[in-house]
N, C-alpha and C positions, 0 to 999 in steps of 0.2 A: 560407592561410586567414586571414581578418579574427576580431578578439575580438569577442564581444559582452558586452552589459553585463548579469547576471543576478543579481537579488536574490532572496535565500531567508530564507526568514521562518519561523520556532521555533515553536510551539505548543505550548499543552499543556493539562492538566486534573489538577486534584490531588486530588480526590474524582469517587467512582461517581456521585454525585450532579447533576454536571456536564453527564452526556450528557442532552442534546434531542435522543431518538430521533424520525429521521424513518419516517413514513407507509409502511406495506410498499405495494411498485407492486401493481396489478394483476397478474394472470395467473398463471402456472405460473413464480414466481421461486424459489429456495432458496438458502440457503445453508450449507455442508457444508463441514467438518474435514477438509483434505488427510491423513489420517491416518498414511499411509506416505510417508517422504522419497522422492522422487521427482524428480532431477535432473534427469531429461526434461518433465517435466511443470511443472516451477517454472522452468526456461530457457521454454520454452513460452508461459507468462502470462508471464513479465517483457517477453520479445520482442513476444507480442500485444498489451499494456497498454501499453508502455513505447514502441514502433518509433516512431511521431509526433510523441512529445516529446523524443526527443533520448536517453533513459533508454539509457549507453551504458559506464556502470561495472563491467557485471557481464557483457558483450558477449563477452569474453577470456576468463572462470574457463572454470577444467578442470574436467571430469566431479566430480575427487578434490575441488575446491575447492568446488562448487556442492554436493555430500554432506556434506563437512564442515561449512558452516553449517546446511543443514537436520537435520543430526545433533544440533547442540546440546539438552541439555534447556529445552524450553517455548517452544523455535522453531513459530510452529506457523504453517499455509495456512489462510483460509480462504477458499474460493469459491463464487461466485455464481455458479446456472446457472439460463438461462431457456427453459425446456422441453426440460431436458436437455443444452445447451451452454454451456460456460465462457464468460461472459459479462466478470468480472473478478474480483477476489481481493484480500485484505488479508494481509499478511506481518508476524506479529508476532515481536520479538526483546528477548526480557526481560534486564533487565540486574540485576547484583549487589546496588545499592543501591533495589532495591524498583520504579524503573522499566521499564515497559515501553514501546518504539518500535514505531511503524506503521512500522517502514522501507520498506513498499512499496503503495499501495493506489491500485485504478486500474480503468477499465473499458476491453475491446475494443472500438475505436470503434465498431460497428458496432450497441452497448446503450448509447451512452451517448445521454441526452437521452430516455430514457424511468423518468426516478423510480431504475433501480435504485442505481446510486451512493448513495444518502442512505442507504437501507435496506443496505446494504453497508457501507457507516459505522459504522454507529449499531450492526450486529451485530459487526464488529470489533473495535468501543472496549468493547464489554458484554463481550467477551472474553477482552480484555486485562483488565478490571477484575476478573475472575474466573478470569484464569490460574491461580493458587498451587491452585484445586479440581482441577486435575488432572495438578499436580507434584507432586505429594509432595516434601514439602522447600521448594521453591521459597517465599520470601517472600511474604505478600501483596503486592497491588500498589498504593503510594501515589501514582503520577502515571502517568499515558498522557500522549505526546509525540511529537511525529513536526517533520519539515522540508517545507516545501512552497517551492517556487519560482515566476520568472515564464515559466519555460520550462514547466512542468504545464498542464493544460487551463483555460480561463478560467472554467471555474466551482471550481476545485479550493478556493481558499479561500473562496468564500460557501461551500463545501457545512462544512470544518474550521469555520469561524464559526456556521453554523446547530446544527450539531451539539455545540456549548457549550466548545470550544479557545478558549480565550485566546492573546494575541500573546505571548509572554517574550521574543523579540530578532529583528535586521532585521541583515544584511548583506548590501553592495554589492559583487559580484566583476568582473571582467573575465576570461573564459573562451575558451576558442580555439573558435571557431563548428566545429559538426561537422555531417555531409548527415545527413539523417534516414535513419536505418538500416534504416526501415519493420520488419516482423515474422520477416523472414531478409534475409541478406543479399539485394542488388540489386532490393530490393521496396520498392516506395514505395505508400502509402497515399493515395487520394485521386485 
């Protein structure tokens, strides 16, 4: 297999004040609190959201593995469904010093380029900024930040930029090209 060349770019926002919520889409869109960890169900979105772009880090974790991070307190899903079908989802992962990471946010091809992404956004970052309401304990939350690359879909960063993330840092990798893993194995998308 040949490297390619992939830059991933930092974002972030260090006040609530920051988010430029976008426009909720038309129609019968929602979006709801994966409330019960759910290993099946979070393998699931990661493989649906993720299969196109290459998203192939969490591809291996065991059952025990994929429970154990959604076990953490203030890990939390949330997903977007559009007339009752998981459409995509926002994975938030709060850390000690007061921030919280989008570490995974993305649409099933199949809704994306209809609005819901923005409104998916803008309800994820509103969430993370209001995490500590339903930790008990848990810090307030002084910065939302998340990683976007050039291997994520081409609107991934207009959508971070429209939605009020600034840039904090830029690096250039060389990475070992991997076949698109589509949404299970031997499934290609397209």
């Amino acid at each position: 297999m040949s490297n390619v060349t992939v830059t991933t770019w930092s974002l972030e926002q260090t006040a609530p004040t920051d988010l430029l919520p976008a426009i909720a889409p038309d129609g019968d869109v929602r979006i709801v609190r994966s409330e019960v960890p759910s290993p099946e169900f979070s393998r699931f979105l990661y493989t649906a959201v993720g299969g196109d772009i290459r998203w192939t880090d969490r591809l291996d974790w065991t059952y025990a593995r994929w429970q154990e991070v959604l076990d953490r307190p203030g890990v939390e899903t949330w997903v977007a469904y559009d007339r009752g079908t998981p459409a995509g989802y926002v994975e938030l992962d709060p850390q000690d010093d007061g921030a919280v990471e989008i570490m995974y946010f993305g649409l099933i091809p199949a809704f994306r380029g209809r609005r819901i992404g923005g409104h998916l956004l803008s309800q994820g970052i509103a969430r993370a900024w209001d995490l500590a309401e339903r930790w008990p304990g848990r810090a307030e939350t002084k910065r939302v930040w998340l990683h976007t690359c050039s291997k994520d879909g081409e609107h991934a960063m207009d959508n971070y930029l429209r939605r009020g993330f600034q840039l904090f840092d830029t690096k250039v990798e060389e990475e070992r090209e991997v076949d698109t893993p589509g949404p299970w194995p031997g499934a290609r998308v397209g």
